[in-house]
C-alpha positions in Angstrom: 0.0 0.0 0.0 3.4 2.4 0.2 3.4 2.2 -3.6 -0.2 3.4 -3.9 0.1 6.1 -1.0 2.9 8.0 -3.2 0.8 7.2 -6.2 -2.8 8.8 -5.1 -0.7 12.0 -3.4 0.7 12.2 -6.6 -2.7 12.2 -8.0 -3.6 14.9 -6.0 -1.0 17.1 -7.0 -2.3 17.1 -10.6 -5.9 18.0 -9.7 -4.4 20.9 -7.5 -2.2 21.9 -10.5 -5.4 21.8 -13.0 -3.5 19.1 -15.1 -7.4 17.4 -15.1 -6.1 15.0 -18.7 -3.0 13.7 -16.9 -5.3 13.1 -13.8 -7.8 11.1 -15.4 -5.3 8.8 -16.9 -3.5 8.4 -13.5 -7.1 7.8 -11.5 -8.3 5.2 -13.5 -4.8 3.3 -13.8 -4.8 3.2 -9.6 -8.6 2.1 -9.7 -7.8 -1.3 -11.5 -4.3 -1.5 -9.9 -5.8 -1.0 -6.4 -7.2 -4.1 -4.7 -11.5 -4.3 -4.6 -11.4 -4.5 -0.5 -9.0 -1.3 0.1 -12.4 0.4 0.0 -10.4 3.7 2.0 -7.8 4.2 -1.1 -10.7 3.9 -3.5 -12.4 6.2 -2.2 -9.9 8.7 -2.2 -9.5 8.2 -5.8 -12.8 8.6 -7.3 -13.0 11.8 -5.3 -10.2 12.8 -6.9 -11.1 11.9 -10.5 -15.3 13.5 -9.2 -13.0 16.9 -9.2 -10.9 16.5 -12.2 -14.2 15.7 -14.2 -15.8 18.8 -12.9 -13.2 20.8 -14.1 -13.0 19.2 -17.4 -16.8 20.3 -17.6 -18.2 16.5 -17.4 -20.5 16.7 -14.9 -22.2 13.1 -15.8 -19.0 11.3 -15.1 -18.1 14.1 -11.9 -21.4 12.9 -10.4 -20.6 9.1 -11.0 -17.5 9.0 -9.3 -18.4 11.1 -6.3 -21.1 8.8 -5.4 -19.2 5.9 -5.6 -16.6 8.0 -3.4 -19.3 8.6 -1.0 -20.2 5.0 -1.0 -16.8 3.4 -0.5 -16.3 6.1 1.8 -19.5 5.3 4.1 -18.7 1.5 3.8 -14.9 1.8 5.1 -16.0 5.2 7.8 -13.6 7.4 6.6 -16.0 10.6 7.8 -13.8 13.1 6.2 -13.7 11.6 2.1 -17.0 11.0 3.4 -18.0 14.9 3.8 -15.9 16.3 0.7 -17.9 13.7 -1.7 -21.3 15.1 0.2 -19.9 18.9 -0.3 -19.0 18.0 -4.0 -22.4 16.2 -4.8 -24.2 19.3 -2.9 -22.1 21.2 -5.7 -23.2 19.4 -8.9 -26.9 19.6 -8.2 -26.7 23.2 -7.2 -25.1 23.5 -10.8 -27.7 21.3 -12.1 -30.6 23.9 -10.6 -31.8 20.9 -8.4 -32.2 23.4 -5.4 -33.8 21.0 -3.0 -32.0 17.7 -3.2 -28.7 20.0 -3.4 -30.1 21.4 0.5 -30.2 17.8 1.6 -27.0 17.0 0.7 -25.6 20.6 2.6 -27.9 19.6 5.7 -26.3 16.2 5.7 -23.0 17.3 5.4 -23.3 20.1 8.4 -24.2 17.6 10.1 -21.2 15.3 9.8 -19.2 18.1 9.8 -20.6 18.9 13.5 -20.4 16.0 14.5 -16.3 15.4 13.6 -15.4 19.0 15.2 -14.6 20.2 11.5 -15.0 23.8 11.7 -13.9 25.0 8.3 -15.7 22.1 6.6 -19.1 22.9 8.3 -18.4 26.7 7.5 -18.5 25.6 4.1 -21.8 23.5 4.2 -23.2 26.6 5.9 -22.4 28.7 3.2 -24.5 26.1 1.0 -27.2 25.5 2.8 -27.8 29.4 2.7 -27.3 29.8 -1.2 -29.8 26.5 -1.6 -32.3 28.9 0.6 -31.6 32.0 -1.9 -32.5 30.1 -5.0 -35.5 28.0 -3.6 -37.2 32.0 -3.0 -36.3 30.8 1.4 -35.0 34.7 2.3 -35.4 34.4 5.9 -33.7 30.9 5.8 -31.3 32.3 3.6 -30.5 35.1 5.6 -29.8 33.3 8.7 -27.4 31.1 7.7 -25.3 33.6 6.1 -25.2 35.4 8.9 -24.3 32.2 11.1 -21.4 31.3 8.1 -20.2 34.7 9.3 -20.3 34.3 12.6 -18.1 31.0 12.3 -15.6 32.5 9.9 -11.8 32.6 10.8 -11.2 36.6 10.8 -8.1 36.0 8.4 -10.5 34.1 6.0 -10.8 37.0 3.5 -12.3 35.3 0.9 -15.0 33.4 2.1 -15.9 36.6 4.4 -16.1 39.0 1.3 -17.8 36.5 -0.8 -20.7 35.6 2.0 -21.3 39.4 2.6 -21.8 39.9 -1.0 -24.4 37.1 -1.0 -25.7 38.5 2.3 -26.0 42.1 0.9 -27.7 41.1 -2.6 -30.1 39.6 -0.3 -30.5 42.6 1.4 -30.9 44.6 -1.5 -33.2 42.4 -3.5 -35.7 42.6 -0.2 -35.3 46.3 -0.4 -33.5 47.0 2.5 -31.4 48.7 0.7 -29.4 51.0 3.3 -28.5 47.8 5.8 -27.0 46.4 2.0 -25.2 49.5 0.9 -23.6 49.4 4.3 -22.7 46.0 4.9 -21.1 46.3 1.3 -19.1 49.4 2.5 -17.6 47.8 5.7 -16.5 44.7 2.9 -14.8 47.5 0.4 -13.6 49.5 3.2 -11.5 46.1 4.4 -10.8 44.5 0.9 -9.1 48.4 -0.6 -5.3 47.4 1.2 -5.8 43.3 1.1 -6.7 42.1 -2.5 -7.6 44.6 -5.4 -8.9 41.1 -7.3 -11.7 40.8 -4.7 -11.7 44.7 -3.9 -12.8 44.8 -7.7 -15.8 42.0 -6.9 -16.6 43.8 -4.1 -17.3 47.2 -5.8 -19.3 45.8 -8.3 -21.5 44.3 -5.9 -21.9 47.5 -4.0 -22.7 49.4 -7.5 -25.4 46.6 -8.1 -26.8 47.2 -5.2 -26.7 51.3 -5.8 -28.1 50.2 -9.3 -31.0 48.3 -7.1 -31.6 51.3 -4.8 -32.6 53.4 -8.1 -28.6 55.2 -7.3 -27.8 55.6 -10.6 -24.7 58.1 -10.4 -23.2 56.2 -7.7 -23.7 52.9 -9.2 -22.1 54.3 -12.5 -18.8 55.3 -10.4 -18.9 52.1 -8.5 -19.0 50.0 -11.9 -16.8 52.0 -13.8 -13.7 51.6 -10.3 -14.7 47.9 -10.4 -14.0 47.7 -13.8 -10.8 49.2 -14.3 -9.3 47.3 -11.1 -10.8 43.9 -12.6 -8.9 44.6 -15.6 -5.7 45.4 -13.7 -6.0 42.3 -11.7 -8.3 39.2 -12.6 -10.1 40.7 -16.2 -12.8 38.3 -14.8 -15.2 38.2 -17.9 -18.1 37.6 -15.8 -18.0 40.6 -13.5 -17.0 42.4 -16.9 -20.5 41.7 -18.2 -22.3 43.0 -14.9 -20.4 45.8 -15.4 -21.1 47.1 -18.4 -24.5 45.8 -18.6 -25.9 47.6 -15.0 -23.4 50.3 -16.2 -25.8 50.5 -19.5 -29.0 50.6 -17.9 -27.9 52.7 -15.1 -26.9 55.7 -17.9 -30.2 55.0 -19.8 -32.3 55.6 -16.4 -30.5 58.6 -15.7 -31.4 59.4 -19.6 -27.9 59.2 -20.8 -29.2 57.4 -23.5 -26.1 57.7 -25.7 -23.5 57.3 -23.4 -25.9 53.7 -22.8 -25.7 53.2 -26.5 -21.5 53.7 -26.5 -21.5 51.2 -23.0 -23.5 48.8 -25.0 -21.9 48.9 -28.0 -18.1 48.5 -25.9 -20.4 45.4 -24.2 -20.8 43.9 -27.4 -17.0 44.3 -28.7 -16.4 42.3 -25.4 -19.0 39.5 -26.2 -17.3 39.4 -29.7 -13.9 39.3 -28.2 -15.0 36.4 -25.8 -16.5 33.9 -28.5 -13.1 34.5 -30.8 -10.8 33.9 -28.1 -13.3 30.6 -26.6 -13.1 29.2 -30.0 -9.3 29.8 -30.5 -8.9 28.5 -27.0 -10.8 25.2 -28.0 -9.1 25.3 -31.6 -5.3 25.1 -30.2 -6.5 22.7 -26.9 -8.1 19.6 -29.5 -5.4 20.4 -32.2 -2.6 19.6 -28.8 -5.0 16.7 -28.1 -5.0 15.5 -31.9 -0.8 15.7 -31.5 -0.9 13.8 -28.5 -3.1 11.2 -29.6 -1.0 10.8 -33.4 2.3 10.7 -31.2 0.9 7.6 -29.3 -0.5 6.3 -32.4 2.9 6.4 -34.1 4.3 4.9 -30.9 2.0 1.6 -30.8 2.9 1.2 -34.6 6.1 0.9 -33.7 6.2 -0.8 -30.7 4.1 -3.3 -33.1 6.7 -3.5 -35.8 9.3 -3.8 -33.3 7.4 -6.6 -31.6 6.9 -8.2 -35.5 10.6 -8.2 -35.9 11.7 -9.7 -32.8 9.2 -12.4 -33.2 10.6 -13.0 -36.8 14.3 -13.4 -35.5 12.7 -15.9 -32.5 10.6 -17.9 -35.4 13.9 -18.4 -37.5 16.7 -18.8 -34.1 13.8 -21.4 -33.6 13.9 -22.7 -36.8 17.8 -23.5 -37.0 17.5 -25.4 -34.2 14.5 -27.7 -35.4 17.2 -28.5 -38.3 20.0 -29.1 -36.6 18.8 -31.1 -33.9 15.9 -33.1 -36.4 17.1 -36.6 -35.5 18.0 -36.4 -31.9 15.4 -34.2 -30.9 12.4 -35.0 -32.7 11.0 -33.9 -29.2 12.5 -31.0 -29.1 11.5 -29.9 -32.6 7.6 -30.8 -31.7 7.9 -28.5 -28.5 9.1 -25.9 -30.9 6.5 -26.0 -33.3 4.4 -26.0 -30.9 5.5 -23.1 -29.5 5.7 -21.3 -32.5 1.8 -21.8 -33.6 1.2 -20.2 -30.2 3.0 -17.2 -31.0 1.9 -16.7 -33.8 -1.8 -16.6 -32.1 -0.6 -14.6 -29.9 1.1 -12.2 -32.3 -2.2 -12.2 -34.1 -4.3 -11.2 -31.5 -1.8 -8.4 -30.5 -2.1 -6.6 -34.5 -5.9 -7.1 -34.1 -5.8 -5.3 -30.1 -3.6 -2.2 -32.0 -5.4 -2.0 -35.0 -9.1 -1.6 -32.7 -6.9 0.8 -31.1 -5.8 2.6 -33.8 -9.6 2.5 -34.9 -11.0 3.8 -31.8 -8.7 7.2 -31.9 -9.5 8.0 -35.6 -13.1 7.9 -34.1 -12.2 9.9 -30.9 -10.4 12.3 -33.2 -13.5 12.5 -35.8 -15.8 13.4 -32.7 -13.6 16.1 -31.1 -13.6 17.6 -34.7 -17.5 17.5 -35.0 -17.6 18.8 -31.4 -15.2 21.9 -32.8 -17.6 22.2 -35.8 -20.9 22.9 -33.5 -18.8 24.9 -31.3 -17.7 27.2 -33.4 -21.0 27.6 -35.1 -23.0 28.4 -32.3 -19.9 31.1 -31.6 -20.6 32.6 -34.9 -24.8 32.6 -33.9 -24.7 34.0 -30.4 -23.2 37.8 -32.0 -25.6 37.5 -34.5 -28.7 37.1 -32.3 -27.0 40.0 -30.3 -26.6 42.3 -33.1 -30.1 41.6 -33.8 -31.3 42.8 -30.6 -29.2 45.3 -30.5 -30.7 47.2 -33.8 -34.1 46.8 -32.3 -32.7 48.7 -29.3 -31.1 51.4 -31.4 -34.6 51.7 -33.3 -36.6 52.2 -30.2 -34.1 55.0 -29.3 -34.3 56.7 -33.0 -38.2 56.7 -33.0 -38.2 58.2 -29.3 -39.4 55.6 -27.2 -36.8 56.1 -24.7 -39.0 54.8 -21.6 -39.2 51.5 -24.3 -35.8 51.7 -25.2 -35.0 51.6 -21.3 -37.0 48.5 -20.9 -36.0 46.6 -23.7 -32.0 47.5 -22.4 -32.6 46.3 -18.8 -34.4 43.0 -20.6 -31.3 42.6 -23.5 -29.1 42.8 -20.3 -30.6 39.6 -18.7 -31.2 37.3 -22.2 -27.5 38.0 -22.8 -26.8 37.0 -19.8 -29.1 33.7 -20.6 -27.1 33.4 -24.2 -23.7 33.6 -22.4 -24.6 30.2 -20.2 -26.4 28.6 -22.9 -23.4 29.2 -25.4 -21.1 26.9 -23.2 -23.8 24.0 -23.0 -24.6 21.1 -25.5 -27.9 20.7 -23.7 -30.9 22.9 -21.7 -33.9 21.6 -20.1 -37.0 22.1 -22.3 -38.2 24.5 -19.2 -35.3 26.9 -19.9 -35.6 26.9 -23.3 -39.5 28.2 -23.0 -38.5 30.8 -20.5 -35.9 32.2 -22.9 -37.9 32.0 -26.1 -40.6 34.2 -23.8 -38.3 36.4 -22.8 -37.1 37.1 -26.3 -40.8 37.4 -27.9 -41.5 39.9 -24.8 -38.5 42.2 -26.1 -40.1 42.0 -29.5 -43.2 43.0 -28.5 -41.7 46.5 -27.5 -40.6 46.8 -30.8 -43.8 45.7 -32.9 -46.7 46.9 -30.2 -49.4 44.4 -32.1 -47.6 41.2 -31.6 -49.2 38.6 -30.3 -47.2 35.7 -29.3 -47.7 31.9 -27.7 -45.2 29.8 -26.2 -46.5 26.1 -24.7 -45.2 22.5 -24.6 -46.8 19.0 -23.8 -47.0 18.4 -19.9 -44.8 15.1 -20.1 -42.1 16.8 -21.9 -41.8 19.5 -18.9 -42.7 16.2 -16.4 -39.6 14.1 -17.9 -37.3 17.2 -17.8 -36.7 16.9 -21.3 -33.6 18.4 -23.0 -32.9 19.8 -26.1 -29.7 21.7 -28.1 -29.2 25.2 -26.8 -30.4 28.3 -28.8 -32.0 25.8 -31.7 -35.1 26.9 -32.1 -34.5 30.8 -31.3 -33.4 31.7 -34.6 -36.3 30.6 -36.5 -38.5 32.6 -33.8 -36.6 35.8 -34.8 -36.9 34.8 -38.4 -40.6 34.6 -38.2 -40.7 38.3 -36.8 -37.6 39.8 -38.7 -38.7 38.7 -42.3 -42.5 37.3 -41.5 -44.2 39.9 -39.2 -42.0 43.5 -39.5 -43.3 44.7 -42.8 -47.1 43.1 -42.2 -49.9 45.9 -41.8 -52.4 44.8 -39.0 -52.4 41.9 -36.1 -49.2 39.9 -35.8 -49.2 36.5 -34.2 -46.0 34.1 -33.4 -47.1 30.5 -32.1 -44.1 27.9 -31.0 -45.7 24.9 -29.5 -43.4 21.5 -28.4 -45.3 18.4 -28.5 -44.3 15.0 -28.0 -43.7 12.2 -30.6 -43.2 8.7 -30.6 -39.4 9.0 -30.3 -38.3 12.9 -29.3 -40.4 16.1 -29.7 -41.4 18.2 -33.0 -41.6 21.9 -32.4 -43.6 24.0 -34.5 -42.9 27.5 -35.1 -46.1 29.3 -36.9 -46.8 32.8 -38.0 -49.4 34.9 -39.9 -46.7 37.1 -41.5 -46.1 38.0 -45.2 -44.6 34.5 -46.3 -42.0 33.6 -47.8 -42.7 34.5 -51.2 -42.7 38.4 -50.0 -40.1 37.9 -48.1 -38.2 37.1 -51.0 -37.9 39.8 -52.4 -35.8 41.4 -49.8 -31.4 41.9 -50.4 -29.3 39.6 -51.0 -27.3 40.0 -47.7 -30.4 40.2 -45.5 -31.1 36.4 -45.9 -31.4 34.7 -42.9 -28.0 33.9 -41.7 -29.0 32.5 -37.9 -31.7 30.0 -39.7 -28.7 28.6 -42.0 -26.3 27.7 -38.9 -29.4 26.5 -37.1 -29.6 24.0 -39.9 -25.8 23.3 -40.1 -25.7 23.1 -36.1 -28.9 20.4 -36.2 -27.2 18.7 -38.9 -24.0 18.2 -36.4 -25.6 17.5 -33.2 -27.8 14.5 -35.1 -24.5 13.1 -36.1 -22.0 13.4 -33.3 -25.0 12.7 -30.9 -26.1 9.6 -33.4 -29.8 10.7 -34.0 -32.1 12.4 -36.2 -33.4 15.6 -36.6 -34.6 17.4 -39.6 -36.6 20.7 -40.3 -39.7 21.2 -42.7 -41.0 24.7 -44.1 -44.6 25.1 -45.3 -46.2 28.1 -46.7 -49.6 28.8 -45.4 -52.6 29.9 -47.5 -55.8 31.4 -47.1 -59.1 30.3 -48.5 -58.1 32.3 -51.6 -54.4 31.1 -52.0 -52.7 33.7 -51.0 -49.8 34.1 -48.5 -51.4 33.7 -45.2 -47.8 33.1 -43.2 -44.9 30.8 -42.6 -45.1 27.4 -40.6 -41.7 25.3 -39.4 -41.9 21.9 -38.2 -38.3 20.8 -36.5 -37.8 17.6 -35.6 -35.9 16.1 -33.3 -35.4 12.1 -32.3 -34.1 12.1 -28.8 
């Protein structure tokens, strides 16, 4: 067990170090090297590989592993694996918006905690327990707890402090007690100023939302604008970036600034932009450093197996020379030999055939991770286009002088870019969140075109079985109805998108009463519908690096007199 001590610390230090491949590699090797009844060891090492596969952004095979951690660690009463595998399950269905079952976890893990005498452990399960209460709409609850995570906090612990009174003070705000908020927030800045300019940076921004919150425009403008430049001297955090420009944005529209809001949104947008090219170059160079890797060791085995050919050649002929020279006097000898040689041979055989499935199983690896690139950089091209869409509608509210509109539609834009930026790093939403998004977009529109009427439902057992479907797939065609279907159309305007259930996935149907397609023909060249094309190539992608089907059908509606009576899509997806 010496051997496999020094080998799990070492596995350690690669989590701590973010080296999450090398990890992986390293974990599974000591799961089928370590013995089935050192249950303690095991433990340890699929809470180790739970982390690296949260950080490698598979939360599937993270969840997996840190049950079976909590398992092995429950059946060999090792309380302290036995805690951080509760703590990082609590964790994954937080991130997985399962509020509730994420509080059961926390409660259990206090309560071990308590029980063990560890005091920064159950500081921490504190800490969750109150962030489960703010997102299950529990204030009260909420508030308590942060307030007893406080209470139990080491006073040199100067990041966990500053983060739970941030919490504790958007909590504050967002009951509208705003003064006990703003001055919680300044005690936090007022220690953070000399210790840490990275969280000094969080800090003020927290304090200017909650300025922003108070209907404190001007200050919240200064408070945004310090956090800003500090966050780009120290961290360049691209969230808090985001909530800094955004609030900043809505803040200088409220206090009618409305084009110094347009210049904050359009430096917001040259951000967004900036973010998607560098994501997609980040991704580009990582898989191309993964495809070297994997052609190095490819190049290896083939000639490991020519090396192993060669040396079995010499063996076959030594082998041979012998058979000859000893043919009468050890006829014995030479049938041992042969022997021996057909079961080489067999063995030799079954070797090429273990490479060559080898060999076959990277090409595919290597195919997926380039399909995977594919989608990603798509959607990266459709998330700035949605944007710039919304954007113009923004700009033409301003032009015609509906500022009080304009304001609105800014302070809803903020929040569905904020939707778009987590939806653009998932493969996958719930069917819930993509409704809620889709309404929320329709409900900007509806500033903009005053006589839209829109409707967005799904089948009760597709909302019941927590369905999920590709992120921002169906959005596109949405904005196509309105954008080419509904915005040059004289009288009511109607937008339907319904999700039913079929026999093996969901069709979604996307209907309007707009000019058709025929009118809309007639429109530029370069006002086509960009977004609806990638939709296409993006569905065409997920079907085959997820091995289903999808496909998507456009009819023209008619009235009773043939003419163009609107636009009806049918996507189809098999799940």
């Amino acid at each position: 067990m010496g051997q496999d001590s020094v080998r799990l610390e070492k596995l350690k230090a690669l989590v701590k170090e973010k080296q999450h491949e090398a990890a992986i590699t390293e974990g599974n090797q000591l799961l089928e090297e370590i013995p089935p009844e050192a249950t303690t060891s095991l433990a340890k090492v699929h809470l180790e590989l739970a982390t690296a596969h949260l950080f490698s952004q598979a939360e599937s095979e993270a969840t997996r592993h840190a049950q079976q951690a909590l398992n092995l660690s429950c059946a060999s009463a090792d309380t302290l694996t036995m805690m951080r595998a509760t703590r990082l399950l609590a964790e994954l269905l937080f991130a997985a918006n399962r509020y509730a079952d994420a509080l059961g976890m926390e409660r259990e893990g206090e309560r071990l905690a308590l029980a063990s005498g560890d005091k920064d452990l159950r500081i921490k399960f504190l800490g969750g327990i109150a962030d489960n209460f703010v997102m299950l709409g529990m204030a009260d609850s909420a508030e308590r707890y942060y307030r007893r995570t406080l209470a139990g906090l080491a006073p040199d612990d100067v990041r966990q402090r500053s983060i739970t009174e941030s919490n504790l003070a958007k909590l504050l705000s967002e009951r509208g007690e705003h003064s006990a908020a703003i001055a919680l927030m300044q005690e936090t800045v007022g220690r953070l100023k000399t210790l840490d300019e990275g969280k000094y940076a969080k800090a003020l921004n927290t304090l200017a939302y909650i300025y922003h919150r108070a209907g404190r425009h001007r200050e919240a403008v200064a408070h945004f604008s310090e956090s800003e430049r500090l966050n780009q001297l120290t961290e360049k955090d691209i969230s808090t970036t985001l909530e800094n420009l955004g609030f900043t944005a809505e803040s200088q529209a409220a206090l009618g600034e409305h084009a110094a809001a347009y210049a904050t949104m359009l430096q917001l947008e040259e951000v967004l932009h900036a973010y998607y090219a560098r994501t997609a170059n980040e991704e580009i160079l990582a898989l191309e450093k993964r495809f070297e890797t994997e052609r190095t060791e490819k190049e290896n085995a083939l000639l490991r197996a020519e090396n192993e050919e060669r040396r079995l050649n010499e063996e076959r002929l030594r082998a041979r020379w012998i058979a000859a020279a000893a043919l009468v006097t050890l006829l014995a000898g030479l049938l041992a030999l042969l022997y021996r040689n057909y079961l080489m041979r067999g063995q030799h055989a079954r070797d090429m055939q273990r490479i060559n499935d080898e060999l076959q199983d990277q090409r595919d690896r290597v195919q997926r991770m380039n399909d995977l690139l594919e989608l990603k950089v798509l959607r990266a091209q459709l998330n700035p286009h949605f944007i710039h869409n919304c954007q113009n509608s923004a700009i033409a509210l301003v032009k015609e002088g509906r500022e009080q509109e304009a304001l609105t539609y800014l302070q809803g834009l903020s929040k569905l870019m904020r939707a778009v930026l987590e939806q653009s790093v998932m493969d996958r939403i719930t069917l819930e969140a993509e409704l809620d998004f889709l309404r929320q977009y329709l409900q900007l529109e509806a500033l903009r075109l005053p006589d839209l009427r829109y409707q967005v439902e799904a089948d009760g057992e597709l909302l019941n079985d927590e369905t999920l479907l590709p992120a921002l797939l169906v959005q596109p065609f949405v904005e196509n109805a309105i954008w080419h279907g509904q915005a040059n159309k004289q009288g009511e305007r109607e937008v339907q998108v319904r999700f039913t259930a079929t026999k093996d996935g969901l069709r979604c149907t996307i209907e309007d009463n707009g000019v058709g397609r025929q009118s809309a023909a007639g429109r530029a060249e370069g006002d086509r519908s960009y977004a609806t094309e990638l939709t296409q190539e993006r569905l065409l992608l997920l079907t085959h690096r997820m091995q289903q089907k999808g496909s998507i059908v456009i009819h023209d509606r008619r009235d009773d007199a043939g003419r163009p009576a609107g636009t009806e899509v049918v996507l189809e997806l098999v799940l």
